[in-house]
C-alpha positions as CSV (number, residue, x, y, z in Angstrom):
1,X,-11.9,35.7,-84.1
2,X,-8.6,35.6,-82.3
3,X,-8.5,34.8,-78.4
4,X,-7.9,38.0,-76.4
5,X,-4.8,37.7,-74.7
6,X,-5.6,36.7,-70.5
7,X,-4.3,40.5,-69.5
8,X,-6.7,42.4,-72.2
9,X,-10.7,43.4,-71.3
10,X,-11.9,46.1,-73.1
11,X,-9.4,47.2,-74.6
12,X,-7.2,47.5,-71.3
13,X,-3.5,46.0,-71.0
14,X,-1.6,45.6,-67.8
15,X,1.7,47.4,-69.3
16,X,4.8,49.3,-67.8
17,X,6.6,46.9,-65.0
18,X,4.1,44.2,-65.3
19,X,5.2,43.5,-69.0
20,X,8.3,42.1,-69.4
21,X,10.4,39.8,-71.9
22,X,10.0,35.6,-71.8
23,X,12.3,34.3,-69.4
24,X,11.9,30.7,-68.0
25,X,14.9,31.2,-65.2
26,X,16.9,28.1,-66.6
27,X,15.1,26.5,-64.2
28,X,14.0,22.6,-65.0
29,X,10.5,23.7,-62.6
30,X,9.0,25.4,-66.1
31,X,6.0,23.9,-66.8
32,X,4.0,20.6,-65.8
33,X,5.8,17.6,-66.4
34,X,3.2,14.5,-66.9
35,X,4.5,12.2,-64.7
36,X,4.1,8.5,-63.6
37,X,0.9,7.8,-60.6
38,X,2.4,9.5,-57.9
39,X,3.9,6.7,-56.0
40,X,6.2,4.7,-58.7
41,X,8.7,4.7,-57.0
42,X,10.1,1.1,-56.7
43,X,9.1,-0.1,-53.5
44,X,7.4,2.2,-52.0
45,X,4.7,1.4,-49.8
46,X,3.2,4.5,-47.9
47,X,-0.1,5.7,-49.1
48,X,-0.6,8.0,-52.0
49,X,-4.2,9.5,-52.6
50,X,-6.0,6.0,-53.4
51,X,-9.0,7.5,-56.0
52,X,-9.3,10.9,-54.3
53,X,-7.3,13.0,-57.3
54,X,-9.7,14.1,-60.0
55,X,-7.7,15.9,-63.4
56,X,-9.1,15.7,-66.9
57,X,-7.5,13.8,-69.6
58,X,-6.4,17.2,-71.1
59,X,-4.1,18.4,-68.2
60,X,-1.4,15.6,-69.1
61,X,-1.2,14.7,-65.2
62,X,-2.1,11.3,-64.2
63,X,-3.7,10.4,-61.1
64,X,-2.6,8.3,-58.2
65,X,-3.2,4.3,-58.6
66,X,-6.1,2.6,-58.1
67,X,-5.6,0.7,-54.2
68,X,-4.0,-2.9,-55.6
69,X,-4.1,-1.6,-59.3
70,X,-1.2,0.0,-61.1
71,X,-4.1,2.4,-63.3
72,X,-4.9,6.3,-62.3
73,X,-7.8,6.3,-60.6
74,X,-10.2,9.0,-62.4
75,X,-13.9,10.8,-61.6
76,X,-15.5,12.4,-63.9
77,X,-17.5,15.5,-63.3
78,X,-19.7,17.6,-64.8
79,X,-17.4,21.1,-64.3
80,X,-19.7,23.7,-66.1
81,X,-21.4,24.5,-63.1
82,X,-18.2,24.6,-60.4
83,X,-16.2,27.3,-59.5
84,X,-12.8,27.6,-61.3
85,X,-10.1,30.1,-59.5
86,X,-7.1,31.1,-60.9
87,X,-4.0,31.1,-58.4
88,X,-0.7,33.2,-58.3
89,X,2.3,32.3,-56.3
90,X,5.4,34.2,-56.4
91,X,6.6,33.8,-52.7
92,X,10.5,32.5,-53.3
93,X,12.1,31.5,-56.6
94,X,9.2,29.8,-57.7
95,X,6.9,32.0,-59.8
96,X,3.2,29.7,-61.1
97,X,-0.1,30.1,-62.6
98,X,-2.6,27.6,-61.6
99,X,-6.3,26.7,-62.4
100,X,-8.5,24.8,-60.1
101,X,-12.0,23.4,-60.3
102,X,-13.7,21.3,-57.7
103,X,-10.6,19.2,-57.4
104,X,-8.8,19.2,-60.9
105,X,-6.0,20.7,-61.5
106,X,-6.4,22.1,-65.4
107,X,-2.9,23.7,-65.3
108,X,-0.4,24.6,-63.2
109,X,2.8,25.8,-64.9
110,X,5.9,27.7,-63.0
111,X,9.3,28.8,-63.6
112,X,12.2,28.9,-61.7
113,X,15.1,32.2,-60.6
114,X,17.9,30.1,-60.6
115,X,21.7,31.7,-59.9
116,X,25.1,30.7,-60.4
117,X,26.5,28.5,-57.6
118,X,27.7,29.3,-54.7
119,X,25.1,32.2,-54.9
120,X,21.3,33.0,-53.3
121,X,18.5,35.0,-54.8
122,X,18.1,38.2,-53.5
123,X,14.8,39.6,-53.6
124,X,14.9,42.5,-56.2
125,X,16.5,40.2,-58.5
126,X,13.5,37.4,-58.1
127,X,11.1,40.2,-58.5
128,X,12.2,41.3,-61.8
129,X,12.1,37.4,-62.5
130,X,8.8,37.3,-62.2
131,X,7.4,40.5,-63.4
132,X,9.0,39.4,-66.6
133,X,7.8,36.3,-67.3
134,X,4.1,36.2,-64.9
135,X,1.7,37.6,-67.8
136,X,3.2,34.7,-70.1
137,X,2.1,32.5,-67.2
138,X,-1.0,33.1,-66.9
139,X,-1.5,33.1,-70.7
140,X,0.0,29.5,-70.6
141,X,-2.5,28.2,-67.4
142,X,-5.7,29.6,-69.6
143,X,-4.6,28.0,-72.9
144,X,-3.5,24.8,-70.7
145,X,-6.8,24.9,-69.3
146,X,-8.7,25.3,-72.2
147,X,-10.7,28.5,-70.4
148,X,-11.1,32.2,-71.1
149,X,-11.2,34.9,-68.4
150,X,-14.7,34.8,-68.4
151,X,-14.7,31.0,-67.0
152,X,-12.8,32.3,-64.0
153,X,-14.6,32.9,-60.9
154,X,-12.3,34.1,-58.4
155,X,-8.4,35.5,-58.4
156,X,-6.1,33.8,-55.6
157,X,-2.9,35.0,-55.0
158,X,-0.6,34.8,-52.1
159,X,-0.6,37.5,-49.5
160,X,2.5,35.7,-47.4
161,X,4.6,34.5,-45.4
162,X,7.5,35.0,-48.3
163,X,10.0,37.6,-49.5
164,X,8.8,41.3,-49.7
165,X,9.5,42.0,-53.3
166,X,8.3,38.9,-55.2
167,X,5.4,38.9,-53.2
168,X,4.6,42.5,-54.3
169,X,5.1,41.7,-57.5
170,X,2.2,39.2,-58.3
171,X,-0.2,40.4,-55.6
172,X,0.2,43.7,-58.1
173,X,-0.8,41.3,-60.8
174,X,-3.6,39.6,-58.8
175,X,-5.3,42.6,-58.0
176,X,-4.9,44.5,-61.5
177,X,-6.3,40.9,-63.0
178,X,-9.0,40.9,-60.6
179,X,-10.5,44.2,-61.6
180,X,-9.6,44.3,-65.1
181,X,-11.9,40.5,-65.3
182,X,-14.2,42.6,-62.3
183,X,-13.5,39.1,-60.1
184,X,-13.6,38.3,-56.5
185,X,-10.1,38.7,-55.1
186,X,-8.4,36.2,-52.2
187,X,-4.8,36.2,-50.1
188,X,-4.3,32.9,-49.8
189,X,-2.0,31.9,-46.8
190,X,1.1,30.4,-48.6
191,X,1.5,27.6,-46.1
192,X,-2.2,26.7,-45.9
193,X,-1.6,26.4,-49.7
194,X,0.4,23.7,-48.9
195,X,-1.4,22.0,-47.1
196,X,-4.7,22.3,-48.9
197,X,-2.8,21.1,-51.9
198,X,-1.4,18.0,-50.3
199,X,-5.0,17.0,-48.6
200,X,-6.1,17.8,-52.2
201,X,-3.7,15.7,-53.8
202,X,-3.4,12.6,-51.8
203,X,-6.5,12.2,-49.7
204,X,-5.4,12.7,-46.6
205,X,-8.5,13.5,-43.8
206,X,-7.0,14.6,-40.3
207,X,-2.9,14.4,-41.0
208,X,-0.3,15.6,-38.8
209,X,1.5,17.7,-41.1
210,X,5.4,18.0,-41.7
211,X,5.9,21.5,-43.6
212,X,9.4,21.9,-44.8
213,X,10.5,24.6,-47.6
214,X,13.5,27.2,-47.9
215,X,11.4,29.7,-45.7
216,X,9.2,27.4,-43.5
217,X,9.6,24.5,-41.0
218,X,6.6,23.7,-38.8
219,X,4.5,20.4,-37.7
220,X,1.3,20.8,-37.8
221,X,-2.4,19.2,-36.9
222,X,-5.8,20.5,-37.2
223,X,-8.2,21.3,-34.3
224,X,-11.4,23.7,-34.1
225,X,-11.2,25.9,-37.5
226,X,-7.1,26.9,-37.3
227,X,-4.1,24.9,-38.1
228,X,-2.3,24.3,-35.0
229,X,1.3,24.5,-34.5
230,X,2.6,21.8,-32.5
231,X,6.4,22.7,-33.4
232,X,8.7,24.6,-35.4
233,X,12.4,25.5,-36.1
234,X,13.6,28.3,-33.9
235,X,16.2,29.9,-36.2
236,X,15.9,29.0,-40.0
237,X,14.2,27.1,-42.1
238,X,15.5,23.2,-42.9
239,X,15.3,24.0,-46.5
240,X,17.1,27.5,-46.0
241,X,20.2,25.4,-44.0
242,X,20.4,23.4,-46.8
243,X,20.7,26.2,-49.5
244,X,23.8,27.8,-47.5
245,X,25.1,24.5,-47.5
246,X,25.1,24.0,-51.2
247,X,27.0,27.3,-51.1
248,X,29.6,26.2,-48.8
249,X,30.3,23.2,-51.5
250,X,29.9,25.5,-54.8
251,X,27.0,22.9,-55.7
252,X,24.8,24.1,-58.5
253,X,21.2,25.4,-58.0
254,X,19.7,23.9,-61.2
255,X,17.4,22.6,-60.9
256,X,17.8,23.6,-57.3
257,X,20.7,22.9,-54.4
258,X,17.9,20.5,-52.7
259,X,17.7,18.5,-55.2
260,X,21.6,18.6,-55.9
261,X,22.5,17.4,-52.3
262,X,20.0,14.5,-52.7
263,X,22.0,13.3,-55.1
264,X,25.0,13.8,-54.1
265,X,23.9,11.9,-50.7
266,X,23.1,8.9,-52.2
267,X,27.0,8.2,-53.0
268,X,27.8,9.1,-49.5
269,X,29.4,6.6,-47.6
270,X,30.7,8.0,-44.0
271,X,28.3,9.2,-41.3
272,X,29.8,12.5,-40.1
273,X,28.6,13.0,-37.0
274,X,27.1,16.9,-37.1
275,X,25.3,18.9,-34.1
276,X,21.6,17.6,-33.3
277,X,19.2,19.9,-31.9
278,X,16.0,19.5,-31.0
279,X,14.2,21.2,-27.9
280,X,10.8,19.4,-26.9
281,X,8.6,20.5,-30.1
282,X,11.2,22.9,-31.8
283,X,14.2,22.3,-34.0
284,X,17.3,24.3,-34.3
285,X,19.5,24.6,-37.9
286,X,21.6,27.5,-37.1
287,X,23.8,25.6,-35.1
288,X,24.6,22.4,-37.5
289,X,25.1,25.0,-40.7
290,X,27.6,27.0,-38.0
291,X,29.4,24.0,-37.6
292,X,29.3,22.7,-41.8
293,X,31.0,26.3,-42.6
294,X,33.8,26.1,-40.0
295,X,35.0,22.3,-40.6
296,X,34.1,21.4,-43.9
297,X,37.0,23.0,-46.3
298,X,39.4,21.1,-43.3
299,X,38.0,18.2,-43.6
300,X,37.7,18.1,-46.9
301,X,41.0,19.2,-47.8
302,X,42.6,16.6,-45.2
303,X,40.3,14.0,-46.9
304,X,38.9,12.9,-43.9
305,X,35.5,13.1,-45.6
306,X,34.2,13.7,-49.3
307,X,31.2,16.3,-50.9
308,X,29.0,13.2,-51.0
309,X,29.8,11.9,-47.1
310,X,28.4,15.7,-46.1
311,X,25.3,15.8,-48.1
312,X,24.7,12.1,-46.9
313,X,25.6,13.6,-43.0
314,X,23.3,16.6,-42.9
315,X,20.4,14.9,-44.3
316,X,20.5,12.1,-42.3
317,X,21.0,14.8,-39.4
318,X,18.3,16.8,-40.1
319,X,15.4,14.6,-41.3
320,X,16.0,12.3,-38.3
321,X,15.5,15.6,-36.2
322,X,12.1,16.4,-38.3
323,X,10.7,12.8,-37.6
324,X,11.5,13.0,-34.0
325,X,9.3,16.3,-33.7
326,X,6.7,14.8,-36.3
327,X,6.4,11.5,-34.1
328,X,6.3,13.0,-31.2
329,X,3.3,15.1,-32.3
330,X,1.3,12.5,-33.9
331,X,1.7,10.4,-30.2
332,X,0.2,13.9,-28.8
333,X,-2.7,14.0,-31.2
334,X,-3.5,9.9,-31.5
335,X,-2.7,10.9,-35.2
336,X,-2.7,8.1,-37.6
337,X,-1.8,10.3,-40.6
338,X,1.1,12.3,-41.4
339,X,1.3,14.1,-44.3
340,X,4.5,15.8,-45.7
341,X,3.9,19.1,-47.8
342,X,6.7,21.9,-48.8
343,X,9.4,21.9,-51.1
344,X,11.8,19.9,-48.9
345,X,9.0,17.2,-48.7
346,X,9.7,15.6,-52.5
347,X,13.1,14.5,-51.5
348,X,12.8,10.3,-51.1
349,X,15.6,10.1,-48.0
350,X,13.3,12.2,-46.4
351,X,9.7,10.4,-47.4
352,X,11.6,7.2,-46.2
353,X,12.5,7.8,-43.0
354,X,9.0,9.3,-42.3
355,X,7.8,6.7,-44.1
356,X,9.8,3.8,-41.5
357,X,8.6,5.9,-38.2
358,X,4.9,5.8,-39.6
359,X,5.1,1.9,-40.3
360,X,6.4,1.4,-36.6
361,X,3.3,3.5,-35.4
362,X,0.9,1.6,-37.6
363,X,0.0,5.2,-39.2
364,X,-0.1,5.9,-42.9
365,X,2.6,8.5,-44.6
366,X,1.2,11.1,-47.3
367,X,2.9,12.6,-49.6
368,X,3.7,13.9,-53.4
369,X,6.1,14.4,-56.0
370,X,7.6,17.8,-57.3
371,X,5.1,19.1,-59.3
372,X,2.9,19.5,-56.3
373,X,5.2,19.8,-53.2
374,X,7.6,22.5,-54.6
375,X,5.8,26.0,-54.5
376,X,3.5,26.3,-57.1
377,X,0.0,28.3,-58.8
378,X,-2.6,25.2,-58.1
379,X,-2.0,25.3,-54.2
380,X,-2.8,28.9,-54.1
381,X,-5.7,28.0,-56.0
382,X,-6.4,25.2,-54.4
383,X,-7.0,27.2,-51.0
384,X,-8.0,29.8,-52.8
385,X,-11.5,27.5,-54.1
386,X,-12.0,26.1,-50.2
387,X,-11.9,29.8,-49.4
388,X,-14.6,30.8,-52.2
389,X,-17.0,28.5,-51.3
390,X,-16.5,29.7,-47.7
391,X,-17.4,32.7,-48.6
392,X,-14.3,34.5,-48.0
393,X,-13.7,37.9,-50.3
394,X,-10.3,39.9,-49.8
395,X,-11.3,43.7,-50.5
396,X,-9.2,45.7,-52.3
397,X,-8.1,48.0,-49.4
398,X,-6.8,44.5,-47.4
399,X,-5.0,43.1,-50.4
400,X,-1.4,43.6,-49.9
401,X,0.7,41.1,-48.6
402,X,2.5,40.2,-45.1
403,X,5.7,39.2,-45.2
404,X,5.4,36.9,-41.4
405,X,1.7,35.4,-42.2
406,X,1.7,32.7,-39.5
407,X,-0.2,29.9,-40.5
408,X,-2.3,29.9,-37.5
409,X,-3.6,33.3,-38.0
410,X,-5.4,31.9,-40.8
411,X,-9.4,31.0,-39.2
412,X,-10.2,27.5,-41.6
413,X,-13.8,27.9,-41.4
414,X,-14.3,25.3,-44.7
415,X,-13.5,22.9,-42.6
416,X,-15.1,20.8,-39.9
């Protein structure tokens, strides 16, 4: 007998805007890429989930090394009996299915929105991204994951912070999925996915917590059921100042501008010096992007400076501004963790500098690679499965979403 497709029960189908044609986005996010123990990188030396990670053998995605081994480190566990949620994020760009059960990850694929250079995404455009290609998605996570609708026990999806329309979008899909499969529904704090994901993912107990996307910037530490915010940036978000940067420069936004300007910073050779901001806890972007959009076409054109000096300038700017404010709240907090989550948080220039102010403190640095630091469906799912087992519900009549979801409105109560 053929498998139902994920969106069928009874004979129902999710159709009119929630169907739409295949469309991965051109985006190099799509799908999980098995990677090598997170922590390959030559040379690196900050700590990386020593045998925390548990991921069956079918999900293609290694673990992290065995402490003084170069092998994933792997438990096995009975899973029939543990809860398995089903995550949706859809916040930004980034549109992913993910499946969770009692720490292993059985799928998490995503696409990507991505636009021609010197362009952003606005969000009508990202919505119709997502509606079209969400219900292959979740298709793709179940089939990944080797489960039917019936092995789900609870539909996560993200209720905010993020951008109005996208988030409409696949909360709309949450909640039709979660009464079509007559499952518990949960609005999972998009930053607290984050940070669930990354305690998930590299073992991390207490960390101070660096959270650095293209809508967020905040540090972070844990105290009496809330996550605390210690500091955060005033204006926009670091990853946001470096998107309208990449426009300035025309660079390309495949896979994504981020990922472009880390590049193109590693052939820089000239420190320009650029405006540095930071006010006690807080950080300030506005100001250096201000200054980027005014003098770069000079300076360029007068050769006083090349692409590559600029990218190497504002990253060196702003992530020395991100591990001041990070340092200064681990002193606060006697922290000897620090944990780097968000999509900004894969780039290496960035996990080496935290990585030098953490060895000079005798603290350990956390952190992950794209598949789990960019946005993605396992984080959601991830805090969505603390959540269950809390016993949080989301009714129906509370399940829309909120655009400014601060992340310490969110009470933790699964946690110590």
């Amino acid at each position: 007998m053929p498998a139902q497709r994920p969106w069928q029960l009874g004979g129902q189908i999710l159709e009119g805007a929630l169907l739409g044609r295949r469309d991965d986005g051109g985006g190099a996010g799509a799908g999980v890429r098995a990677l090598e123990p997170f922590g390959a990188r030559p040379g690196a030396r900050f700590c990386l989930a020593p045998g925390v990670l548990s991921l069956p053998a079918r999900s293609g995605i290694r673990g992290p090394a065995r402490p003084g081994g170069s092998q994933p480190c792997r438990r096995f566990l009975s899973v029939s009996a543990m809860p398995a949620v089903l995550g949706f994020e859809g916040s930004a760009n980034k549109i992913g299915v993910g499946v969770v059960r009692d720490g292993a990850v059985l799928a998490n694929p995503r696409r990507t929105y991505v636009t021609p250079p010197g362009t952003g995404f606005l969000p009508g455009d990202t919505a119709r991204h997502h509606r079209a290609v969400i219900l292959d998605l979740l298709q793709e996570a179940l089939t990944e994951a080797g489960l039917t609708s019936q092995d789900i026990d609870c539909i996560a999806y993200t209720k905010g912070p993020g951008m109005g329309a996208p988030l409409v979008s696949v909360a709309v899909v949450a909640r039709t999925v979660a009464q079509l499969w007559n499952k518990p529904l949960l609005g999972v704090n998009h930053c607290i996915g984050h940070i669930e994901m990354g305690r998930l993912i590299t073992g991390a107990t207490s960390p101070t917590v660096l959270y650095v996307s293209g809508g967020n910037t905040q540090v972070i530490a844990y105290s009496e059921h809330r996550y605390r915010i210690f500091g955060e940036t005033i204006d926009i978000a670091v990853g946001n100042c470096l998107d309208r940067f990449a426009r300035v420069l025309k660079i390309s936004n495949d896979p994504s501008p981020g990922y472009n300007i880390e590049q193109m910073a590693k052939r820089g050779k000239k420190l320009v010096e650029l405006p540095y901001t930071v006010k006690g806890m807080d950080v300030s972007f506005s100001g250096i992007l201000s200054f980027i959009e005014d003098v770069a076409q000079r300076m360029l054109a007068t050769g006083e400076c090349t692409p590559e000096d600029l990218c190497f300038s504002l990253q060196e700017t702003v992530f020395a501004m991100l591990v001041e404010i990070t340092e200064r709240a681990m002193a606060h907090c006697g922290s000897q963790e620090a944990l780097i989550v968000g999509g900004v948080g894969c780039n290496l220039r960035l996990q080496e500098m935290m990585e030098t102010m953490c060895q000079e403190r005798g603290a350990r640095l956390f952190a992950t690679d794209e598949r789990f630091c960019i946005d993605n469906g396992a984080m959601i799912a991830q805090a969505g499965w603390e959540m269950f087992r809390a016993g949080h519900r989301t009714p129906l009549s509370d399940s829309g979403i909120t655009q400014r979801y601060r992340t310490d409105e969110v009470e933790v109560t699964w946690r110590d």
